[in-house]
C-alpha positions as CSV (number, residue, x, y, z in Angstrom):
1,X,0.0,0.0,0.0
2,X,1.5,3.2,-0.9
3,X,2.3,6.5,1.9
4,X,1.4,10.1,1.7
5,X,2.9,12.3,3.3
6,X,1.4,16.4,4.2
7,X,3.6,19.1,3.9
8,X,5.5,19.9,7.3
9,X,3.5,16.9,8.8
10,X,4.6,13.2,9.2
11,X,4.1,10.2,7.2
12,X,1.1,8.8,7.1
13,X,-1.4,5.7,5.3
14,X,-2.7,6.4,2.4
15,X,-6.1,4.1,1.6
16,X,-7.4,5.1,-1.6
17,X,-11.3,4.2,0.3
18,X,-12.6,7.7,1.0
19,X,-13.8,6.6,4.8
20,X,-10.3,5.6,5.7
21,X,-8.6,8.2,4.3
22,X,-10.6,10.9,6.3
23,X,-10.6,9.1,9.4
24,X,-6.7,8.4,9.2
25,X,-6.3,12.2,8.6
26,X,-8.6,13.4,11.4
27,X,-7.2,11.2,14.2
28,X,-9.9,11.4,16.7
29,X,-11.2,8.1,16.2
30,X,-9.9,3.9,15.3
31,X,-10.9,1.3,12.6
32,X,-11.0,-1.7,14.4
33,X,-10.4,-4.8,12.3
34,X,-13.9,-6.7,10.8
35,X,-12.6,-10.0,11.3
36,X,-12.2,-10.7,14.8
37,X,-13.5,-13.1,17.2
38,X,-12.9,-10.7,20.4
39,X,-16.4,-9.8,21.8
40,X,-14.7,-6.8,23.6
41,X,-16.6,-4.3,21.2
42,X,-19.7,-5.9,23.1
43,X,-17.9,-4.1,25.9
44,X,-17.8,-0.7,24.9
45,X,-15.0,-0.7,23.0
46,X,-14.2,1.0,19.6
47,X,-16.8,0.4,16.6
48,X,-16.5,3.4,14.4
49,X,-19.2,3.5,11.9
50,X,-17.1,4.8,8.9
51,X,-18.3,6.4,5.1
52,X,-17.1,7.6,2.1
53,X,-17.0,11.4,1.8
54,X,-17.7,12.5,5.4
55,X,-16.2,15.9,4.7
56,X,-20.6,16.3,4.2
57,X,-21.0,16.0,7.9
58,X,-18.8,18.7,8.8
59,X,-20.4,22.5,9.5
60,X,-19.1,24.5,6.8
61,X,-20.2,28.0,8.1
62,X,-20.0,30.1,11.8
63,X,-22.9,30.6,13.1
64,X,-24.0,26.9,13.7
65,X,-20.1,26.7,14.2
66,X,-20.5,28.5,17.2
67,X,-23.6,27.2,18.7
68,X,-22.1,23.2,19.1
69,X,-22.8,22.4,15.5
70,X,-26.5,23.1,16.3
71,X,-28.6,24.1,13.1
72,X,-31.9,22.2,12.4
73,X,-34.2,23.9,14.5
74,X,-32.3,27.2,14.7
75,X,-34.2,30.3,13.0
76,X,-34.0,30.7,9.5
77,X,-30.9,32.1,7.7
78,X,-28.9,32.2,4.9
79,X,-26.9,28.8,5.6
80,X,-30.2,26.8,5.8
81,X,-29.7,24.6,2.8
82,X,-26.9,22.8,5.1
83,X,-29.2,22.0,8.1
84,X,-32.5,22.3,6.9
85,X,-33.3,23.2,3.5
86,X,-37.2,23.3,4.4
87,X,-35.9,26.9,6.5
88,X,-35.5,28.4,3.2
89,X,-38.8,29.3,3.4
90,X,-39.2,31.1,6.7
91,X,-36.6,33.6,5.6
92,X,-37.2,37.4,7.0
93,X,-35.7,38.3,3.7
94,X,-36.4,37.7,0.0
95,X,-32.7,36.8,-0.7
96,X,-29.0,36.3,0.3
97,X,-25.6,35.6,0.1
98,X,-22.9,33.9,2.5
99,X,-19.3,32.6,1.6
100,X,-17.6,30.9,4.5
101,X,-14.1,29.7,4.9
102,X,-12.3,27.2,7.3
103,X,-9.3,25.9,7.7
104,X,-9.2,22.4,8.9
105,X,-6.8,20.5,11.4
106,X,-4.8,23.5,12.1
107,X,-3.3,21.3,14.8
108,X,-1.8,18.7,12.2
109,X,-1.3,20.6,9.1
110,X,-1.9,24.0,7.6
111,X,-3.1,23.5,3.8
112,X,-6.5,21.9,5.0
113,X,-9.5,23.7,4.3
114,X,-13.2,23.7,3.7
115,X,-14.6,26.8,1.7
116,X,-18.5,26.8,1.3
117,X,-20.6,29.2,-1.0
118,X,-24.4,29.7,-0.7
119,X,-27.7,31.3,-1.3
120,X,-31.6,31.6,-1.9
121,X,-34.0,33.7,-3.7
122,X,-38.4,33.7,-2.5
123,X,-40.4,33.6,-5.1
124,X,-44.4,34.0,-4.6
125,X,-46.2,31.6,-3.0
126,X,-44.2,31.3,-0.2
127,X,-41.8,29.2,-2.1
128,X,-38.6,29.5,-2.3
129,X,-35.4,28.8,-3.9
130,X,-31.5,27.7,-3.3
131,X,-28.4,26.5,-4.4
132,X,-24.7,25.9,-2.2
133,X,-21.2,25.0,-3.3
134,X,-18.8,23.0,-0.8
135,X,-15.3,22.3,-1.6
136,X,-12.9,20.2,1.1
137,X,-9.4,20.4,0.1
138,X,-6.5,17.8,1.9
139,X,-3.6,20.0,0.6
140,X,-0.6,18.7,-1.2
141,X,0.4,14.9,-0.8
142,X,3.3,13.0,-2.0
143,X,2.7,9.4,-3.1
144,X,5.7,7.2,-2.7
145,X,5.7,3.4,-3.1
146,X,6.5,0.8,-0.9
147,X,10.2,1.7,-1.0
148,X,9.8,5.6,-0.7
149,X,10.0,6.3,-3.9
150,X,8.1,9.4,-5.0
151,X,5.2,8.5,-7.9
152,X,3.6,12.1,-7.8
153,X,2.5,15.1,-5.9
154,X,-1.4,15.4,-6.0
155,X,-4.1,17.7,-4.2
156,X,-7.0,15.7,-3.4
157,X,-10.2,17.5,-3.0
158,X,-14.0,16.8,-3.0
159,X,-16.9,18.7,-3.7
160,X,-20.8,18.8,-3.5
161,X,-23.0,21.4,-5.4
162,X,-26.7,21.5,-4.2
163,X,-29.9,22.9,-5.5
164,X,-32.8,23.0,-3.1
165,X,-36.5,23.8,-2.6
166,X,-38.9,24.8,0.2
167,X,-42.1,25.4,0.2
168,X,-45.0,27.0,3.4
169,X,-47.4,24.3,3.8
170,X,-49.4,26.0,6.4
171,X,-48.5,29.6,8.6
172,X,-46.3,27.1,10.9
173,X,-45.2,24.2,8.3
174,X,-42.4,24.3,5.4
175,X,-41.2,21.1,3.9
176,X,-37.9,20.9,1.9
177,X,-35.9,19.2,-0.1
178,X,-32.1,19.3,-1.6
179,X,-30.6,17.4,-4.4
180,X,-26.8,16.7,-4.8
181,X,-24.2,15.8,-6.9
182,X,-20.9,14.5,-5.0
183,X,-17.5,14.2,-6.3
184,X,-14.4,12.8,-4.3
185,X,-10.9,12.8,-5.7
186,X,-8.0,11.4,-3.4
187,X,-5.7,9.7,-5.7
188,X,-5.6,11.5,-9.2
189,X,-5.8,7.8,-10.8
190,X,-3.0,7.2,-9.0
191,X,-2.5,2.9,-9.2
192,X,-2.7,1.3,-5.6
193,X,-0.9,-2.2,-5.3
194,X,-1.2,-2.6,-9.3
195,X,-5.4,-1.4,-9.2
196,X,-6.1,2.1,-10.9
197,X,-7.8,4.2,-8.7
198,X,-10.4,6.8,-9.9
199,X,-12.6,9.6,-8.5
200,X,-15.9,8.8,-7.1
201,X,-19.1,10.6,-7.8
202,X,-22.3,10.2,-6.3
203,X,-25.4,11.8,-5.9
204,X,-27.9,12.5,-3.4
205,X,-30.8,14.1,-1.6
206,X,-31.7,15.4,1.5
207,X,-35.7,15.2,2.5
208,X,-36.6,17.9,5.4
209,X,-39.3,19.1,7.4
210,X,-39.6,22.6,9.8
211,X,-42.0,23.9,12.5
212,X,-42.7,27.1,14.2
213,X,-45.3,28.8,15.9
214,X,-45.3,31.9,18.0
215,X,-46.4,31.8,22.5
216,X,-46.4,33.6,25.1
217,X,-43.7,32.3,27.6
218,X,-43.7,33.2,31.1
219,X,-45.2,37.0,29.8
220,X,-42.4,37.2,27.1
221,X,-43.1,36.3,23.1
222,X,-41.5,33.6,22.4
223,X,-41.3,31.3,19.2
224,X,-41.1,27.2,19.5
225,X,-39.2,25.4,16.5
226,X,-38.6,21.8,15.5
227,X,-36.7,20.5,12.7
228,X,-36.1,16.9,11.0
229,X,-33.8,16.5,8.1
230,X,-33.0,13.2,6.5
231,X,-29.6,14.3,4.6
232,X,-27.6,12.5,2.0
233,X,-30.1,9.9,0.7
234,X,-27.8,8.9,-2.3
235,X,-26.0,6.2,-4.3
236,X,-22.9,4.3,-2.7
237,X,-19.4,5.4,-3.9
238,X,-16.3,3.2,-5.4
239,X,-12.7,4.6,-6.0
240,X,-12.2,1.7,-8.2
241,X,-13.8,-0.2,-11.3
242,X,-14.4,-2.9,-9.1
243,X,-13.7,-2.0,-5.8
244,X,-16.0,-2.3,-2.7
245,X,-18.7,0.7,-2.9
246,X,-19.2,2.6,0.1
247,X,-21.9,4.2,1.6
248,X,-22.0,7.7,1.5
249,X,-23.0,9.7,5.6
250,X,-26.8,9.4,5.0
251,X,-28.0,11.0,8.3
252,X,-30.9,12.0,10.4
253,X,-30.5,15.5,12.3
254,X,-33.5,15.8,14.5
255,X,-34.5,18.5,17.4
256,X,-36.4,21.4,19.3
257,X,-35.8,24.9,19.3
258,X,-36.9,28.0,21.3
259,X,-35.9,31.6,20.7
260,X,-37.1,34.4,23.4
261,X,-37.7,38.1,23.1
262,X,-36.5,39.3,26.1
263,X,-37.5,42.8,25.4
264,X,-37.4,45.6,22.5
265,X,-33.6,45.3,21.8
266,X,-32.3,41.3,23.2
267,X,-33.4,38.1,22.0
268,X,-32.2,34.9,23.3
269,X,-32.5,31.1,21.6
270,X,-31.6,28.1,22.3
271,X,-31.1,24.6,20.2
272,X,-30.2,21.1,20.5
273,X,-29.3,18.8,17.6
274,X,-29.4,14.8,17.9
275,X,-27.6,13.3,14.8
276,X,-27.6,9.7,13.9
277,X,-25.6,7.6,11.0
278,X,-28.5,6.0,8.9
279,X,-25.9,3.8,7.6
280,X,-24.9,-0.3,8.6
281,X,-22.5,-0.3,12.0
282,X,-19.7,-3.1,11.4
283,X,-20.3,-6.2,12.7
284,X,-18.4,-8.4,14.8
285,X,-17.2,-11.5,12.8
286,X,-15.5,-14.8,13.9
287,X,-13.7,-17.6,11.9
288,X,-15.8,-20.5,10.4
289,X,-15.5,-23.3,12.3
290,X,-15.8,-25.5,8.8
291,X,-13.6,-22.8,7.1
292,X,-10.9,-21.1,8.4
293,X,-10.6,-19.1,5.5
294,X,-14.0,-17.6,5.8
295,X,-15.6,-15.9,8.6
296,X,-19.6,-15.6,9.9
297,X,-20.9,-12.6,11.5
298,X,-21.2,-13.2,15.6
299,X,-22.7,-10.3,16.1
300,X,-24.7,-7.6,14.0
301,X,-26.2,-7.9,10.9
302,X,-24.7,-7.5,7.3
303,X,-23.3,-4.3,6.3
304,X,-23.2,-5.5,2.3
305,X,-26.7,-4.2,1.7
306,X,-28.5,-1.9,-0.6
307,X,-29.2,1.9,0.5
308,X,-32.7,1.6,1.7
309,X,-32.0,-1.6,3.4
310,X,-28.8,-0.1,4.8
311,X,-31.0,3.0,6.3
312,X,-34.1,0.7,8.1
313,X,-31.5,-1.4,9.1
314,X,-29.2,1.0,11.0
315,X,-31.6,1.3,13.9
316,X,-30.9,-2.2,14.8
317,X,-27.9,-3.6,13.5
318,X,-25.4,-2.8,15.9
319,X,-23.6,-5.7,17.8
320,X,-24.0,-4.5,21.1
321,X,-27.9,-4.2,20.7
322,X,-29.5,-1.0,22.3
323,X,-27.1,0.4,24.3
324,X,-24.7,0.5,21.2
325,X,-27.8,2.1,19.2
326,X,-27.8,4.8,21.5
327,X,-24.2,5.8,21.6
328,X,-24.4,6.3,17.5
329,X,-26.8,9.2,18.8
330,X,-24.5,12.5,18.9
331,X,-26.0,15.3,20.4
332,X,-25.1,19.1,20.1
333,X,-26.5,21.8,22.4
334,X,-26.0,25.9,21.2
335,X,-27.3,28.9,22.2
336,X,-27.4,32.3,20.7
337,X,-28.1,35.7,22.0
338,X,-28.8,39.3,19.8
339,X,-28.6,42.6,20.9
340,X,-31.0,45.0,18.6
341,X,-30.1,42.1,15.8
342,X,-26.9,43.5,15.3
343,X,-24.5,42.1,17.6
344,X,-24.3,38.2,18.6
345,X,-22.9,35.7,20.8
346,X,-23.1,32.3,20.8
347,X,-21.9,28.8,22.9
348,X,-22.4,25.3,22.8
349,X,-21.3,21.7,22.7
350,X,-21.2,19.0,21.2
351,X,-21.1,15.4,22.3
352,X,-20.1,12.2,20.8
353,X,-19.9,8.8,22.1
354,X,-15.6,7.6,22.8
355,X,-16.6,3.9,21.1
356,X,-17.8,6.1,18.1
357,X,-15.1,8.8,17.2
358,X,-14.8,10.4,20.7
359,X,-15.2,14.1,19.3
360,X,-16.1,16.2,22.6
361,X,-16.0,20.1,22.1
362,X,-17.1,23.4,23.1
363,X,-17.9,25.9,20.6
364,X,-17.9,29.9,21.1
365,X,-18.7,32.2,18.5
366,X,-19.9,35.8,17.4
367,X,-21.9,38.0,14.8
368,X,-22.3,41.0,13.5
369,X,-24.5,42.5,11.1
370,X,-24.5,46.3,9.7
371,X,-27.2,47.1,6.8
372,X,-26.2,44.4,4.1
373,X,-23.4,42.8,5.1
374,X,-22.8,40.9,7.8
375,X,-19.8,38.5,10.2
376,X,-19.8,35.5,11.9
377,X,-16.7,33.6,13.9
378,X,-17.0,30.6,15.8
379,X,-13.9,28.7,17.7
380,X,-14.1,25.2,18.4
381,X,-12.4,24.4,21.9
382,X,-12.0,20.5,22.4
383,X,-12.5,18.9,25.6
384,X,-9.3,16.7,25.5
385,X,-5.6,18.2,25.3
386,X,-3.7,18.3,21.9
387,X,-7.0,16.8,19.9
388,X,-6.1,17.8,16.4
389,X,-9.6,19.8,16.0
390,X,-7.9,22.1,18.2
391,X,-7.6,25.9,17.1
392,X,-10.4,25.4,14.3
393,X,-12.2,28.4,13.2
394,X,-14.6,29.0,11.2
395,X,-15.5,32.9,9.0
396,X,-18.3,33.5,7.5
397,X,-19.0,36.5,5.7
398,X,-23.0,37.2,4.9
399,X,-24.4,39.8,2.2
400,X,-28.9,40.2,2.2
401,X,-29.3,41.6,-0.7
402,X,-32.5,43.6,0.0
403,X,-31.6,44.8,3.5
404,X,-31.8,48.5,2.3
405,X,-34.8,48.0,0.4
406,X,-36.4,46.4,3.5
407,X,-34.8,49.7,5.7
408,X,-36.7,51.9,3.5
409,X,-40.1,50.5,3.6
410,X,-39.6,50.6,7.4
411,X,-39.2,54.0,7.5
412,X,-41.8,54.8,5.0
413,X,-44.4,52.9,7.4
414,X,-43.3,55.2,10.1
């Protein structure tokens, strides 16, 4: 198997399968071996449910940055297609425009990054419209063969461009939907052990649902979300002609919102996220007592299925029954507070099991807004010393195209 190596970084293991080569490069979680007749994952132990292209589960933009990765339920905004594309339609304002940058694994490397480009139009009938560009860039690698030869210098990269719709079903109900095309280069063609590699495409859709409704709340207004989006409903992925294909990070983001008006000039919200993989979890396997070249599954079920299978299947297929179920369950808590809906702060954290990638972080962040333009930061602040997330920050810079024209009918009402 050939090496990469990263420019001022060590040496690592290049797999041309896009799931390894992510989770070799992030470092925060372990690919235990399928064939194994240990029943220590039973235990608690490491069982890392592992895709192709996972750079889609990442948060490409600051505000959710900065509120624990928290975005389903949040109010409307220009990022929605991301989250929740049915939001699209609950926007204050009839269009927008955001370009957000981040570089990624600051602590390992520094030619990483994740650049993300979006926005939406309304139309009439409380419809509208939106489109997003996503582009996740592993900086320069060397290939070398098994004797440290150099073959090349490559960038790999992947991308995903979206088009999405929502529409108002009711005052308090918008559904949505985005659809996706999905291209993953690591290798440039490059040959691994005497197979050609290629790029892998896929393509996808996300299916999405959001509710809000305005209360009275202890004498203050108040407004009560919920949002469900079923993300990355797509075909499997192969880097080879006839290589194993790989499921892509279909996922269901679930959760409630709530968003106070304290009084004329601060608002205050608060969200929590609850993310699971809708994809197989590895099962536990042991040696054929007939065969010793073959193995059965133990434990689990089998992860070689078809997508729809593969979704049904991945409430109940995990080898450690229930409890297991529930730690593929991460959960992200933010909140967010405005002053006169110009200045913001934001916190949060997210959460995720150590037997399923162990990411544990606290998330701070800020915005500002001044007639059309506007700024978001968010800082991610990991739990655990010297995790490689450490030192990620995320910019985003927003542009609503008719805040002026929305100024002046204010002041003409007046």
């Amino acid at each position: 198997m050939p090496t990469y190596k990263i420019e001022e970084s060590s040496i690592m293991k290049l797999n041309f399968k896009a799931q390894l080569v992510f989770t070799i490069l992030l470092g925060i979680s372990q690919i235990g071996s399928a064939q194994t007749s240990s029943q220590t994952n039973l235990l608690g132990q490491i069982n890392t449910i592992t895709t192709a292209v996972p750079f889609l589960g990442i948060s490409p933009e600051a505000r959710a940055g900065g509120m624990g990765d928290v975005g389903v339920s949040s109010s409307a905004d220009i990022n929605s297609i991301h989250w929740n594309p049915a939001k699209l339609a609950f926007n204050e304002k009839k269009s927008g425009f955001a370009v957000s940058y981040t570089p990624w694994l600051k602590a390992l490397v520094n030619d990483m990054f994740i650049a993300y480009v979006t926005g939406y139009s309304k139309l009439k009938g409380n419809q509208a419209i939106g489109g997003s560009l996503r582009y996740f860039s592993l900086g320069n690698i060397t290939f070398t063969d098994n004797n440290g030869n150099t073959i090349r210098d490559f960038k790999p990269n992947e991308f995903a461009f979206d088009i999405a719709y929502s529409r108002k079903l009711s005052d308090n109900f918008s559904g949505g939907m985005a659809l996706r095309y999905i291209h993953s280069n690591l290798t440039g063609g490059t040959a691994v052990e005497g197979t050609d590699s290629k790029a892998g495409n896929s393509v996808a859709a996300d299916v999405s649902g959001f509710y809000q409704k305005e209360i009275e709340l202890g004498g203050m207004d108040a407004l009560v979300t919920a949002g469900i989006n079923i993300s990355n409903i797509g075909s499997k992925i192969s880097y080879t002609e006839t290589g194993t294909k790989n499921f892509i990070p279909t996922n269901l983001r679930i959760g409630p919102g709530l968003k106070l008006k304290l009084n004329e000039y601060n608002d205050l919200s608060f969200g929590l996220d609850f993310n699971k993989l809708l994809v197989p979890t590895p099962p536990i396997y042991t040696q054929d007592s007939t065969n010793s070249s073959n193995s059965v599954i133990l434990y689990g079920k089998d992860p070689d299925v078809g997508i729809a299978q593969g979704i049904f299947q991945s409430f109940s297929d995990a080898p450690g029954g229930a409890k297991e179920e529930l730690r593929e369950v991460n959960i992200g808590f933010g909140m967010e507070y405005w002053y006169d809906k110009q200045f913001a702060f934001r916190a949060g954290y997210f959460y995720e099991d150590k037997t399923k990638g162990n990411r544990k972080y606290f998330t701070l962040g800020a915005g500002l807004k001044y007639n059309v333009f506007g700024l978001d930061l968010a800082y991610l602040i990991p739990t655990d010393q010297r995790n490689p997330l450490e030192n990620t920050l995320h910019f985003t810079l927003t542009f609503d195209f008719d805040a002026n024209s929305v100024s002046k009918s204010n002041e003409d009402t007046e």
